[in-house]
Biopython code that builds the backbone (N, CA, C, O; Angstrom):
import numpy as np
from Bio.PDB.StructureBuilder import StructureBuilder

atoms = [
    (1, "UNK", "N", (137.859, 49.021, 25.241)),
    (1, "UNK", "CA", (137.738, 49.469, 26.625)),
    (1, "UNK", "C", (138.785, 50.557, 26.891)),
    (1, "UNK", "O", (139.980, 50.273, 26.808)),
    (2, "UNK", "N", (138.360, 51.841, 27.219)),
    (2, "UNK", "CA", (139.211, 52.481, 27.553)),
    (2, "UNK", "C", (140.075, 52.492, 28.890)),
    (2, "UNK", "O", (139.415, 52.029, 29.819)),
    (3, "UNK", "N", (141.276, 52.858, 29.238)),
    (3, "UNK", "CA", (141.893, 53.147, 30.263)),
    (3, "UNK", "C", (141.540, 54.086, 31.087)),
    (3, "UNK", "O", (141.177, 55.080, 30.457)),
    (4, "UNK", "N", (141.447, 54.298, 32.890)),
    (4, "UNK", "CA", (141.108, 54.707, 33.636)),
    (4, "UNK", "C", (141.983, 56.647, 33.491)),
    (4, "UNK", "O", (143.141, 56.934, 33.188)),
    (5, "UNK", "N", (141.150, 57.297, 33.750)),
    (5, "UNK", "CA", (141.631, 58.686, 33.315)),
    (5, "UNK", "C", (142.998, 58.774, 34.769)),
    (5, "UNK", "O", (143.012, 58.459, 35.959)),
    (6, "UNK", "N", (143.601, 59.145, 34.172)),
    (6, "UNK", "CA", (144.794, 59.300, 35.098)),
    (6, "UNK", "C", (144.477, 60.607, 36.046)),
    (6, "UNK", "O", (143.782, 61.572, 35.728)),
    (7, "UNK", "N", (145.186, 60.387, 37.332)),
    (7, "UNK", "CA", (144.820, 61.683, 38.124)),
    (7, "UNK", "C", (145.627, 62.586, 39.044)),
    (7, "UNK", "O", (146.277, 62.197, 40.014)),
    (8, "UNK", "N", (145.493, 63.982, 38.572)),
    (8, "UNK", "CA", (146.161, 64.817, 39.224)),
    (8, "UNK", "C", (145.992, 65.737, 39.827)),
    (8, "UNK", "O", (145.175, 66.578, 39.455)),
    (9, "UNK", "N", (146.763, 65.886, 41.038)),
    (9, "UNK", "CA", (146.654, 66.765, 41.887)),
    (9, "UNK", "C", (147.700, 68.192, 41.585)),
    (9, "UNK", "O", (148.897, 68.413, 41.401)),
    (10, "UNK", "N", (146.295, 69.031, 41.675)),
    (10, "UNK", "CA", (147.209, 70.462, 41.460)),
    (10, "UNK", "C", (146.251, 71.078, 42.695)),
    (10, "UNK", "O", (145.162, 71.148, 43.265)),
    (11, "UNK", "N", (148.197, 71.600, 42.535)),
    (11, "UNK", "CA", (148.047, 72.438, 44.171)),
    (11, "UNK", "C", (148.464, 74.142, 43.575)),
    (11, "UNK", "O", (149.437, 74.451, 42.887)),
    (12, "UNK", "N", (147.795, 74.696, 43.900)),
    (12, "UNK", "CA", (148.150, 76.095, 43.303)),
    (12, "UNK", "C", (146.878, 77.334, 44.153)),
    (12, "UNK", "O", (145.671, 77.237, 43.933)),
    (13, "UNK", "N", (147.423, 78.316, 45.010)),
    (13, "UNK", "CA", (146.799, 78.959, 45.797)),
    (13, "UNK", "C", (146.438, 80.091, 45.209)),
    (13, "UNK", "O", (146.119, 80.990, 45.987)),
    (14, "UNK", "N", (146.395, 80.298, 44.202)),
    (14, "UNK", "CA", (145.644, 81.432, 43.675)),
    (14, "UNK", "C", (144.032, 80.414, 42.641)),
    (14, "UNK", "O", (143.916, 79.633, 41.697)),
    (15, "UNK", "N", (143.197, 81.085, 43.576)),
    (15, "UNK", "CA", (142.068, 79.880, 42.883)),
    (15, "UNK", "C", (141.852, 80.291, 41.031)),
    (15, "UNK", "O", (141.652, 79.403, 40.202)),
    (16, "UNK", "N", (141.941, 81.690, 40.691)),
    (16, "UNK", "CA", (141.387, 81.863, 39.182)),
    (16, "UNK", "C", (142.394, 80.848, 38.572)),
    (16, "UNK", "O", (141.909, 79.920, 37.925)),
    (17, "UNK", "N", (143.918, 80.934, 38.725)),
    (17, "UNK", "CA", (144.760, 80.216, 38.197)),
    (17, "UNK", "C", (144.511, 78.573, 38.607)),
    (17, "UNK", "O", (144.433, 77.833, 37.626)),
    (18, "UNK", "N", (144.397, 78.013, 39.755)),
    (18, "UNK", "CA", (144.259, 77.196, 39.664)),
    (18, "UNK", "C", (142.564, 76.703, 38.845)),
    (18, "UNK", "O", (142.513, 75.769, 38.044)),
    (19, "UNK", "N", (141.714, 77.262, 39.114)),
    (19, "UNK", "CA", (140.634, 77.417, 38.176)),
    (19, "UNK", "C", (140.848, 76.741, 36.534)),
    (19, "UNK", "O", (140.281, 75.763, 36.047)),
    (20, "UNK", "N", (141.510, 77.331, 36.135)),
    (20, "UNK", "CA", (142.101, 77.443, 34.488)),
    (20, "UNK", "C", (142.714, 76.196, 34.300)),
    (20, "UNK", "O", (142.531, 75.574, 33.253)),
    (21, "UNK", "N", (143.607, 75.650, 35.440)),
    (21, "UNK", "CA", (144.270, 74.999, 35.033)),
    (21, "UNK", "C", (144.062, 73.747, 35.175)),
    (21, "UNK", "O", (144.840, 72.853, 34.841)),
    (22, "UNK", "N", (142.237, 73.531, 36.040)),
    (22, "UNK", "CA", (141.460, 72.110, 35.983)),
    (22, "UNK", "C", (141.113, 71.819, 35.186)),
    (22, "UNK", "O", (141.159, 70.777, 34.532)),
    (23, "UNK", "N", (140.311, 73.533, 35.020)),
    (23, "UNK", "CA", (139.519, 73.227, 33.756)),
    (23, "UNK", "C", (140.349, 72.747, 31.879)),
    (23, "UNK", "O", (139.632, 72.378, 30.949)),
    (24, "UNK", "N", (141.517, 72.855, 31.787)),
    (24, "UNK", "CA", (142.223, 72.426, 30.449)),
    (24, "UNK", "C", (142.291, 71.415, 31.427)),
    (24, "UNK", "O", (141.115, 71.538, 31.768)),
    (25, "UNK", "N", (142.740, 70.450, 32.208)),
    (25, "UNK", "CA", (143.212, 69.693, 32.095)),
    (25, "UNK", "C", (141.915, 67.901, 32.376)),
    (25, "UNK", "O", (142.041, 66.681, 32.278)),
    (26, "UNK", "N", (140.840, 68.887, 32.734)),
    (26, "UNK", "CA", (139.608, 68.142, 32.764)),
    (26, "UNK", "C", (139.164, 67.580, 30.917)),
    (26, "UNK", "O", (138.718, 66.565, 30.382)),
    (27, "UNK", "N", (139.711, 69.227, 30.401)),
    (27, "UNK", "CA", (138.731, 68.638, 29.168)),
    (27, "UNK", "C", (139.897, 67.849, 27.845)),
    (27, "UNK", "O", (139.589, 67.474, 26.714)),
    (28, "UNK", "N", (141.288, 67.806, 28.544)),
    (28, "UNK", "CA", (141.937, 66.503, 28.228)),
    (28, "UNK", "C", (141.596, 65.418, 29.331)),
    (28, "UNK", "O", (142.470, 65.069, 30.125)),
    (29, "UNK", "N", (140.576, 64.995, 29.364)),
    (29, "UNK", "CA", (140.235, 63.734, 30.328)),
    (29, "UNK", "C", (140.666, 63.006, 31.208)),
    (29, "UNK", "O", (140.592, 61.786, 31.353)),
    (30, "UNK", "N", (141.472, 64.379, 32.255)),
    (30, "UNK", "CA", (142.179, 63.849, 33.542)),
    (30, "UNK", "C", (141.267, 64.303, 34.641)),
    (30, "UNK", "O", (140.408, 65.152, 34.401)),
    (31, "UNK", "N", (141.444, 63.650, 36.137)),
    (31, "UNK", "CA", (140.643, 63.546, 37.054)),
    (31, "UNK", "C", (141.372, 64.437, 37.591)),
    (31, "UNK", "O", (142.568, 64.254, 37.364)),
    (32, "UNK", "N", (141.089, 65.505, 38.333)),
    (32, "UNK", "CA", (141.800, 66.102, 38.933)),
    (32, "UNK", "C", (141.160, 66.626, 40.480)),
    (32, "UNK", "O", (140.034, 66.972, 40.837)),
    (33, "UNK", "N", (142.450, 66.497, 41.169)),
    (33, "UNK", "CA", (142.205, 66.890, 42.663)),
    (33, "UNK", "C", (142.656, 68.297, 43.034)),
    (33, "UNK", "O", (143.808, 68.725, 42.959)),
    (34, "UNK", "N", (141.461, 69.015, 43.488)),
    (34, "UNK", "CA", (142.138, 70.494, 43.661)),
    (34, "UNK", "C", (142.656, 70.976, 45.428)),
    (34, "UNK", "O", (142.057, 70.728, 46.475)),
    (35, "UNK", "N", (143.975, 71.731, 45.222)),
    (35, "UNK", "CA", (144.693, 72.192, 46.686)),
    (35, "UNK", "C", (144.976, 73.342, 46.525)),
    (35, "UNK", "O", (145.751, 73.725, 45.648)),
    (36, "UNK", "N", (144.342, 74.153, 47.420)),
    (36, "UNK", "CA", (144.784, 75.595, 47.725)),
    (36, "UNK", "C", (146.035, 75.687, 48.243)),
    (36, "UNK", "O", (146.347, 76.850, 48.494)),
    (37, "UNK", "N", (146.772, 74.962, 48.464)),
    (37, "UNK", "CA", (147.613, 74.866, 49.348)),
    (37, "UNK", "C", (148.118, 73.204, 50.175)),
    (37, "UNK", "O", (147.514, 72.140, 50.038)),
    (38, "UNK", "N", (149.264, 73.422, 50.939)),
    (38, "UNK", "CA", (150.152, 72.337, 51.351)),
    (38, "UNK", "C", (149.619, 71.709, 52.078)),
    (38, "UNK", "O", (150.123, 70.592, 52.189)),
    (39, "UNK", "N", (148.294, 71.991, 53.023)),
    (39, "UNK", "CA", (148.082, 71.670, 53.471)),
    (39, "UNK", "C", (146.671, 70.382, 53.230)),
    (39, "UNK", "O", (146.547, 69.385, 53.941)),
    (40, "UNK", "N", (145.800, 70.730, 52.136)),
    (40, "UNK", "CA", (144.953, 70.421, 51.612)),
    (40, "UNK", "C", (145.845, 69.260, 50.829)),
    (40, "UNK", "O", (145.709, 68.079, 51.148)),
    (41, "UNK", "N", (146.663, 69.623, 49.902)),
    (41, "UNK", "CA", (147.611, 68.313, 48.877)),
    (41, "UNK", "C", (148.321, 67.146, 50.019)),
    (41, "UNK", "O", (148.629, 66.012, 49.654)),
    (42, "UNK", "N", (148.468, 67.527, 51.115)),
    (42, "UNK", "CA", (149.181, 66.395, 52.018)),
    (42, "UNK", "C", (147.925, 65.794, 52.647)),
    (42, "UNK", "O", (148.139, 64.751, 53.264)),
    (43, "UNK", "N", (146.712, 66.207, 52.627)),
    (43, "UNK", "CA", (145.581, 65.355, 52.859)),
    (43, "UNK", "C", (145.194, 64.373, 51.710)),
    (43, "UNK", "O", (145.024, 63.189, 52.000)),
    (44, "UNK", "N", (145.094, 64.658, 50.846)),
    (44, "UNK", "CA", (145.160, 64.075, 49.516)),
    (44, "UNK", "C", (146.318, 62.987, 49.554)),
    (44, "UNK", "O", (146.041, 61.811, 49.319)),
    (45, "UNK", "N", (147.858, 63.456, 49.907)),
    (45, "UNK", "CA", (149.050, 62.385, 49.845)),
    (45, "UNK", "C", (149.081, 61.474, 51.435)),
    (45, "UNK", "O", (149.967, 60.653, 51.672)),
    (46, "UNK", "N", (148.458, 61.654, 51.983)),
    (46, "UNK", "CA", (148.157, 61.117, 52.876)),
    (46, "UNK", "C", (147.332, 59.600, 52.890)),
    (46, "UNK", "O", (147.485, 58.509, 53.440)),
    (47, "UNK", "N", (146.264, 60.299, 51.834)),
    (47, "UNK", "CA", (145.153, 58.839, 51.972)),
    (47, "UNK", "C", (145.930, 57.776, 51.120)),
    (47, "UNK", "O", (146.131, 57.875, 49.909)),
    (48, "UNK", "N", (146.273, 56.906, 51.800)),
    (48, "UNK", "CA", (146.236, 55.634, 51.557)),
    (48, "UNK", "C", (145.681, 55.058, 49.663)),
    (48, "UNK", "O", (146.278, 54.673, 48.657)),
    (49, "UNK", "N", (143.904, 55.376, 50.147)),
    (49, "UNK", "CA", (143.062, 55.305, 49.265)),
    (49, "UNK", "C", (143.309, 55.650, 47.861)),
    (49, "UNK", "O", (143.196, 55.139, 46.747)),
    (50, "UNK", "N", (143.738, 56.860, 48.463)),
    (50, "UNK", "CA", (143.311, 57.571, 47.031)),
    (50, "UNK", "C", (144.645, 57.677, 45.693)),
    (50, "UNK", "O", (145.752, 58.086, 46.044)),
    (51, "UNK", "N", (144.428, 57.310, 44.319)),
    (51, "UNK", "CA", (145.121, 57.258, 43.010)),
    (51, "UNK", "C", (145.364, 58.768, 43.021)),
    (51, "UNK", "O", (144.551, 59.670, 43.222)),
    (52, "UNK", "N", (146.934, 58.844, 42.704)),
    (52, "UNK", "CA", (147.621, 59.849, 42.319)),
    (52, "UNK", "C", (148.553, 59.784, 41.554)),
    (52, "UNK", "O", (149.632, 59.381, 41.988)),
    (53, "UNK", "N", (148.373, 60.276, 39.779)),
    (53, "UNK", "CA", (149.394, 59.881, 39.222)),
    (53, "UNK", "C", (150.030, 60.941, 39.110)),
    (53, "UNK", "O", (151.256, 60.835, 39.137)),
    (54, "UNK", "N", (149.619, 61.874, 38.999)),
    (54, "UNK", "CA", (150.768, 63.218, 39.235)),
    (54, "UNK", "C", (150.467, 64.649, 40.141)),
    (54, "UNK", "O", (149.326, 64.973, 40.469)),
    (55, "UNK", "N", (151.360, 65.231, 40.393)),
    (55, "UNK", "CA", (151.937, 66.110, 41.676)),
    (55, "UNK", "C", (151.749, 67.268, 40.785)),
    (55, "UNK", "O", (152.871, 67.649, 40.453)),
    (56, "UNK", "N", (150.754, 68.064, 40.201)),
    (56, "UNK", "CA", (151.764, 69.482, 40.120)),
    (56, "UNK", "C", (151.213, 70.973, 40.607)),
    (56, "UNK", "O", (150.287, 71.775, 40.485)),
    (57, "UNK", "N", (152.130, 70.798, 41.070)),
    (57, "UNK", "CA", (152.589, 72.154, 41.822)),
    (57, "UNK", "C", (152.977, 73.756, 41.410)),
    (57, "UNK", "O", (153.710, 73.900, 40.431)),
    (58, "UNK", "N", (152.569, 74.793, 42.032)),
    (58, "UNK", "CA", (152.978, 75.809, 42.381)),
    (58, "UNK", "C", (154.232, 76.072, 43.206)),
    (58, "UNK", "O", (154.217, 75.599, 44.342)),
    (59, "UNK", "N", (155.327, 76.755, 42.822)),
    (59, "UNK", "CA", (156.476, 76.794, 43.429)),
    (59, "UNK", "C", (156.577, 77.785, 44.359)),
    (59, "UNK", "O", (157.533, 77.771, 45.134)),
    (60, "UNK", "N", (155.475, 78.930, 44.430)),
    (60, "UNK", "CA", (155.040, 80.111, 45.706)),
    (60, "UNK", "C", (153.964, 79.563, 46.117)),
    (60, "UNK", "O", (152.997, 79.629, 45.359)),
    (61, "UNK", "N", (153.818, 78.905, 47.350)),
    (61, "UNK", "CA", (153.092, 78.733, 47.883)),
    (61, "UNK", "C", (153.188, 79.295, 49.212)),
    (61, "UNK", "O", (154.294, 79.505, 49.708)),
    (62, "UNK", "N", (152.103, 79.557, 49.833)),
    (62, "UNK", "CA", (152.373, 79.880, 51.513)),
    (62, "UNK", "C", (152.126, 79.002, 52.250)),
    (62, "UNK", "O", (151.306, 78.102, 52.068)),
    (63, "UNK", "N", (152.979, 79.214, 53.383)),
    (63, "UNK", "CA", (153.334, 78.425, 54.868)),
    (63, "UNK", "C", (154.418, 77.206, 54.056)),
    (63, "UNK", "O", (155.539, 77.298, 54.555)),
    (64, "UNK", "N", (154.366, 76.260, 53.100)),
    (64, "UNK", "CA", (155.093, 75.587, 53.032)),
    (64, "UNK", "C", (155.225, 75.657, 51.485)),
    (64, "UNK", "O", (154.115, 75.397, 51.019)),
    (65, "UNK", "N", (156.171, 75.912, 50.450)),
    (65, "UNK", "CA", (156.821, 76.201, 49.509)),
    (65, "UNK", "C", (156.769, 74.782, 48.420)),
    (65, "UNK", "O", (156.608, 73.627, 48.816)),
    (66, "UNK", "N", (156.869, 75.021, 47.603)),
    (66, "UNK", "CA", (156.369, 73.560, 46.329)),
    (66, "UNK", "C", (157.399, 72.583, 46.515)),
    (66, "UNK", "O", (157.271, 71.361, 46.593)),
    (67, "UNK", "N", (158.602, 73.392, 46.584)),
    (67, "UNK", "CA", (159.636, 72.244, 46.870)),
    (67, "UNK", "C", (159.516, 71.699, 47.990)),
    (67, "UNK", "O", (159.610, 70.502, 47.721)),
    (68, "UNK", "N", (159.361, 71.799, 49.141)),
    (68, "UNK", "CA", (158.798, 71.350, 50.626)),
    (68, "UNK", "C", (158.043, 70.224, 50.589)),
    (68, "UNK", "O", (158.176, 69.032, 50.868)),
    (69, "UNK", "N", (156.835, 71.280, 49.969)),
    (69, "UNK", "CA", (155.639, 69.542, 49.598)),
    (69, "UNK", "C", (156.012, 68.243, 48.831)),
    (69, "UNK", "O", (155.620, 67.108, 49.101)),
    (70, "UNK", "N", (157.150, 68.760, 47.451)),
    (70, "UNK", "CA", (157.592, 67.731, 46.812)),
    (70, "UNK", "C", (158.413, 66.884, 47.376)),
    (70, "UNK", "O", (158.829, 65.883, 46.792)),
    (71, "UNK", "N", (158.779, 67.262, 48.774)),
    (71, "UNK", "CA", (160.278, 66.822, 49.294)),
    (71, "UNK", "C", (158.911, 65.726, 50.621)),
    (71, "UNK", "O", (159.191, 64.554, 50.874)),
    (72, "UNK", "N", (157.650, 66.359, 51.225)),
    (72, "UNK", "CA", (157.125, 65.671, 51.497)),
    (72, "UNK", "C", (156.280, 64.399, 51.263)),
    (72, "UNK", "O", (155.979, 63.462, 52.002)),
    (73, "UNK", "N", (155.902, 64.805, 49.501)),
    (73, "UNK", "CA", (154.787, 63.702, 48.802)),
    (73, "UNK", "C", (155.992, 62.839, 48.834)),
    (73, "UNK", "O", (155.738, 61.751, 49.350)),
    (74, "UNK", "N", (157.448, 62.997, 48.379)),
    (74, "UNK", "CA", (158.419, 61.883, 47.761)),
    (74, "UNK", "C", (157.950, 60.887, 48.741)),
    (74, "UNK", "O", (157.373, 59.839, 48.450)),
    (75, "UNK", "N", (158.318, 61.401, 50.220)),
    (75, "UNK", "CA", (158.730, 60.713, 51.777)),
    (75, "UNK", "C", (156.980, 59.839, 51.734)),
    (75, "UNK", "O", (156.960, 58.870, 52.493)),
    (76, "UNK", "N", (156.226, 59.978, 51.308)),
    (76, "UNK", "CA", (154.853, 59.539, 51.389)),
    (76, "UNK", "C", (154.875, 58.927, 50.181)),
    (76, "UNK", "O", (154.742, 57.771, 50.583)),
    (77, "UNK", "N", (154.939, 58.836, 49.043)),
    (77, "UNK", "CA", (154.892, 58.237, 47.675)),
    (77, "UNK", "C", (155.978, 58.621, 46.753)),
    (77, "UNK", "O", (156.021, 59.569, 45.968)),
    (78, "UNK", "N", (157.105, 57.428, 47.072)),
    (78, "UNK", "CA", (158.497, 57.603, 46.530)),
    (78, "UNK", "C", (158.399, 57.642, 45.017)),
    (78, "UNK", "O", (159.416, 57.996, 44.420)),
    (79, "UNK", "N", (157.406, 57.354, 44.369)),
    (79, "UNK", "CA", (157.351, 57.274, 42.916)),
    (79, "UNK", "C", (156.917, 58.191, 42.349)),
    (79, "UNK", "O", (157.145, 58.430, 41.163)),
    (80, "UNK", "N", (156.013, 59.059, 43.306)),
    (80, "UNK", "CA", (154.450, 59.916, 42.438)),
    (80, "UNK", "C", (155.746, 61.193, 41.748)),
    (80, "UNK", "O", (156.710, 61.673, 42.343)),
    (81, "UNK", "N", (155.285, 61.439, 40.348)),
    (81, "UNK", "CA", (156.001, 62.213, 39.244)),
    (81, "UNK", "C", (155.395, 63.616, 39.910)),
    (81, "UNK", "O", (154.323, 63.698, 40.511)),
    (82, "UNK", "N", (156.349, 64.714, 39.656)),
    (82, "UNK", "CA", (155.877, 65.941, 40.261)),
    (82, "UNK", "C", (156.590, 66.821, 38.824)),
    (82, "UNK", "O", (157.609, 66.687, 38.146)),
    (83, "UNK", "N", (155.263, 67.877, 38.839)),
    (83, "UNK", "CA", (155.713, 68.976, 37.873)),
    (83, "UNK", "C", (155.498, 70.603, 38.763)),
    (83, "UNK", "O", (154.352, 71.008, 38.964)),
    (84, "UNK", "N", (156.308, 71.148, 39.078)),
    (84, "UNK", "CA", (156.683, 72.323, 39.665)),
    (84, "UNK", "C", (155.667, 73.450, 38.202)),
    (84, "UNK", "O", (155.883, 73.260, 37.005)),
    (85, "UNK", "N", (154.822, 74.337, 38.633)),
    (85, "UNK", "CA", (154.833, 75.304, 37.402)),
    (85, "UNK", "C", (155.533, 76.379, 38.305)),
    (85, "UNK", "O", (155.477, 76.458, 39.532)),
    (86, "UNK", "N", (156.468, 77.502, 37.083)),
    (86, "UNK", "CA", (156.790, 79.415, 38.229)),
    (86, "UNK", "C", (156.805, 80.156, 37.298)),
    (86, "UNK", "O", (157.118, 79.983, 36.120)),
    (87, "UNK", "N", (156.486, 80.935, 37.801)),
    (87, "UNK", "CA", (156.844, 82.525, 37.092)),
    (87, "UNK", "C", (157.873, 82.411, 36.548)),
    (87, "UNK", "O", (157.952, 82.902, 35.422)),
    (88, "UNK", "N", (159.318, 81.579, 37.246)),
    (88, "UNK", "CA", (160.491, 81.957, 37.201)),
    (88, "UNK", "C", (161.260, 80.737, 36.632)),
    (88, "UNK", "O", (162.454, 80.541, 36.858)),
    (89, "UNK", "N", (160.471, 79.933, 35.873)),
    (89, "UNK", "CA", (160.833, 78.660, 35.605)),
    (89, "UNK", "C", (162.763, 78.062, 35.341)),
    (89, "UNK", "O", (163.508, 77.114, 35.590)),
    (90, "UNK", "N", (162.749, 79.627, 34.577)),
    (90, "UNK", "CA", (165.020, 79.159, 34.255)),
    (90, "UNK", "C", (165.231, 79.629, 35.500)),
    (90, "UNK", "O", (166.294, 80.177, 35.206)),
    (91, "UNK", "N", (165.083, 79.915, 36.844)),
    (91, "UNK", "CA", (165.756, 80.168, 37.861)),
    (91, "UNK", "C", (164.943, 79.277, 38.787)),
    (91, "UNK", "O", (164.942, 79.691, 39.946)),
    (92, "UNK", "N", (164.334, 78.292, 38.603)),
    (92, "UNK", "CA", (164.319, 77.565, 39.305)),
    (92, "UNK", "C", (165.064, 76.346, 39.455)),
    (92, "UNK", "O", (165.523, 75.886, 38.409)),
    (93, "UNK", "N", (165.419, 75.350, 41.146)),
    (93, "UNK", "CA", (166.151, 74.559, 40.595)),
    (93, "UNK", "C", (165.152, 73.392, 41.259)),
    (93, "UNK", "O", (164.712, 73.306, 42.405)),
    (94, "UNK", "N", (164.962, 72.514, 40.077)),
    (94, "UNK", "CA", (164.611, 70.988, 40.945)),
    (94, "UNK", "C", (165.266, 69.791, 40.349)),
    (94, "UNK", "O", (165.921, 69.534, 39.339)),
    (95, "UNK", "N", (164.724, 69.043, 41.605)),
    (95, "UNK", "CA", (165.736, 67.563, 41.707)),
    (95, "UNK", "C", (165.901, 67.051, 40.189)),
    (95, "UNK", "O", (165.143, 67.643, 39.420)),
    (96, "UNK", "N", (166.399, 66.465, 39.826)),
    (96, "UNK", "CA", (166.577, 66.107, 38.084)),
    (96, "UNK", "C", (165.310, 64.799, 38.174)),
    (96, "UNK", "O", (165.170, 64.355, 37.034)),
    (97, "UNK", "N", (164.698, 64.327, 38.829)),
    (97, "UNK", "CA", (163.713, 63.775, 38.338)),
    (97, "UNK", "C", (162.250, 64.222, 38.474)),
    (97, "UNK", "O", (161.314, 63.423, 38.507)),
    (98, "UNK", "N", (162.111, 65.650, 38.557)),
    (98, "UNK", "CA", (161.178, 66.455, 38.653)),
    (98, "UNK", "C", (161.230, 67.119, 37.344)),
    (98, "UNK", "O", (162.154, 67.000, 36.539)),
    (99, "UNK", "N", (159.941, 67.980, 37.157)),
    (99, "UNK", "CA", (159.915, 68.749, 35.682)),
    (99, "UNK", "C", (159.312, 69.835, 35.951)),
    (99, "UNK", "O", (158.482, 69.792, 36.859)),
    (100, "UNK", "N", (159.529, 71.011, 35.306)),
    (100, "UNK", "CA", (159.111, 72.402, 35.332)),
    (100, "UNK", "C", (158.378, 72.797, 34.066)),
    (100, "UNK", "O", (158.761, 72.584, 32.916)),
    (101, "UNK", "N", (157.310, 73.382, 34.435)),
    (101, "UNK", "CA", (156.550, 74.897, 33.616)),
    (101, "UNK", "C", (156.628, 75.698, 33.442)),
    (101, "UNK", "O", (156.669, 76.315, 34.507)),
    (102, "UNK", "N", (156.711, 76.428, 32.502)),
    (102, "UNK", "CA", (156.575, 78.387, 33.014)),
    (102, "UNK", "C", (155.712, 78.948, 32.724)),
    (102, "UNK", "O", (155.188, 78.934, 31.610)),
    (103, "UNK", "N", (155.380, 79.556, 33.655)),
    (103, "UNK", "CA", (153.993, 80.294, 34.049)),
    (103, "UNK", "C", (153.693, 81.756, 33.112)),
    (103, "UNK", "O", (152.919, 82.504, 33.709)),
    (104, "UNK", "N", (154.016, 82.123, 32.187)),
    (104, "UNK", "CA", (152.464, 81.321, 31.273)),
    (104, "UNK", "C", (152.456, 80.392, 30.557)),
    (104, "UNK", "O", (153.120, 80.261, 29.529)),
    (105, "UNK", "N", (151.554, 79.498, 31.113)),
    (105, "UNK", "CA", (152.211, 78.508, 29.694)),
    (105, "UNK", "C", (150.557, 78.138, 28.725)),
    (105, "UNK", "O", (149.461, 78.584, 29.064)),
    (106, "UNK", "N", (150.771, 77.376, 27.701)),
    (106, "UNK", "CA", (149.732, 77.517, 26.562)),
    (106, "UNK", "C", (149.357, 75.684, 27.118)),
    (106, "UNK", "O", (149.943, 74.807, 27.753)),
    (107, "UNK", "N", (148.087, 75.850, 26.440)),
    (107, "UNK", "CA", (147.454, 74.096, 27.029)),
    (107, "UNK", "C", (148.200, 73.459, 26.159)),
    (107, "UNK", "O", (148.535, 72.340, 26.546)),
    (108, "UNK", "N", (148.649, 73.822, 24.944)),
    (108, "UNK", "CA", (149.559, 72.197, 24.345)),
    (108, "UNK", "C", (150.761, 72.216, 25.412)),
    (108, "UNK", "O", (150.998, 71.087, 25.843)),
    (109, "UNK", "N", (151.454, 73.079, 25.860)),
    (109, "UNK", "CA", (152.697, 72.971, 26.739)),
    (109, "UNK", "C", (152.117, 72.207, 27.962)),
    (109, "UNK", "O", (152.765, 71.196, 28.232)),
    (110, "UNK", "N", (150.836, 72.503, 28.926)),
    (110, "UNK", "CA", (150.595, 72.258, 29.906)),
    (110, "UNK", "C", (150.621, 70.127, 29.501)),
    (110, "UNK", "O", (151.152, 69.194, 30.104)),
    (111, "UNK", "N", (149.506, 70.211, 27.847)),
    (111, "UNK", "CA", (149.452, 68.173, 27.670)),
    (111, "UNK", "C", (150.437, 68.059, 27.442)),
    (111, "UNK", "O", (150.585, 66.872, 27.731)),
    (112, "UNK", "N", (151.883, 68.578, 26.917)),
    (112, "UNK", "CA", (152.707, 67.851, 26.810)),
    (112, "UNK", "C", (153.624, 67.263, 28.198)),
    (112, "UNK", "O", (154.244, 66.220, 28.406)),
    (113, "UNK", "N", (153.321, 68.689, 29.131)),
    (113, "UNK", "CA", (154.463, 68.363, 29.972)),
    (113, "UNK", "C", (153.742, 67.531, 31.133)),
    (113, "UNK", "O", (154.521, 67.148, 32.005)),
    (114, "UNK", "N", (152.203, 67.129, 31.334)),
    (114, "UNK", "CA", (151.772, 66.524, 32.106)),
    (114, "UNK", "C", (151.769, 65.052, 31.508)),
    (114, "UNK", "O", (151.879, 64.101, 32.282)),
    (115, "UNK", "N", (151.611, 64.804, 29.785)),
    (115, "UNK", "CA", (151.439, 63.698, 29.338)),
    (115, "UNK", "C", (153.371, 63.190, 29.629)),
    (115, "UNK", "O", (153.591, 62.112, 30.180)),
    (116, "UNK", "N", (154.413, 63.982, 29.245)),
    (116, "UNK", "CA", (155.545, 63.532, 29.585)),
    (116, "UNK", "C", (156.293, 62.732, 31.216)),
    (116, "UNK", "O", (157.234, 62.012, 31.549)),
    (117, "UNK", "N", (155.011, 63.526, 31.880)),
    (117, "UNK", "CA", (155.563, 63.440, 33.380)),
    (117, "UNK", "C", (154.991, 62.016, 33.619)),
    (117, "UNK", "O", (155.671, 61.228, 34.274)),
    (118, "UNK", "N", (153.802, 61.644, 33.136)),
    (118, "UNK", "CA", (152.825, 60.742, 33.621)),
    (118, "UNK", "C", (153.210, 59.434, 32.987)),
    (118, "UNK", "O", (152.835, 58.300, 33.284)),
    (119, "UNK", "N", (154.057, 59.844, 32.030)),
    (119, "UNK", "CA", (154.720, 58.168, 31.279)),
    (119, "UNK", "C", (155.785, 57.559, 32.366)),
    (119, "UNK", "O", (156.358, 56.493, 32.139)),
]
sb = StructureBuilder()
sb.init_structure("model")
sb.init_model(0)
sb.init_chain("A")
sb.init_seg("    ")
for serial, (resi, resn, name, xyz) in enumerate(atoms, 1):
    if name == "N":
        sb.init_residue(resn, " ", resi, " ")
    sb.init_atom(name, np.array(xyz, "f"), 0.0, 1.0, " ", f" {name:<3s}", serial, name[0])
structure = sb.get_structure()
């Protein structure tokens, strides 16, 4: 019997990029929830309902910024693992129990650092 596909929410407002980055992470057999934005992912962290095993994020986002949302999902789901991706990944700073990408990154980097986050 297999285990239930784990599921993540990526929030990333440029749709081709976020596009790309369902699609690798669909055809490693994760469920994924898509957010244009902060506003769409806090509907998602909102429901009660709904399984979220990981957060990851875009660190330019508009109206409210990746770290913002991460600082909001915590306050809503003190546990849920968050992975920041940036352009600017060594000049970014996050909380030490958060994890970073850099934008470009290759699909073994993307399974490792989502399979690392999700343990």
């Amino acid at each position: 019997m297999s285990t239930p596909a784990s599921i993540i929410l990526v929030v990333e407002d440029d749709a081709i990029v976020r596009m790309l980055i369902v699609d690798v992470l669909e055809e490693l057999e994760y469920k994924v929830l898509e957010a244009d934005g902060s506003e769409k992912a806090l509907e998602f962290l909102n429901d009660e309902e709904q399984k979220i095993d990981l957060m990851m994020t875009d660190v330019g986002l508009p109206v409210m910024d990746g770290r913002e949302l991460a600082t909001q999902a915590r306050l809503l789901r003190p546990a849920l693992p968050i992975l920041f991706a940036s352009g600017y990944a060594e000049s970014i700073d996050v909380p030490p129990d958060m994890q970073v990408i850099g934008k470009p990154f290759s699909i073994d980097q993307l399974r490792d650092k989502v399979k690392s986050s999700i343990q």
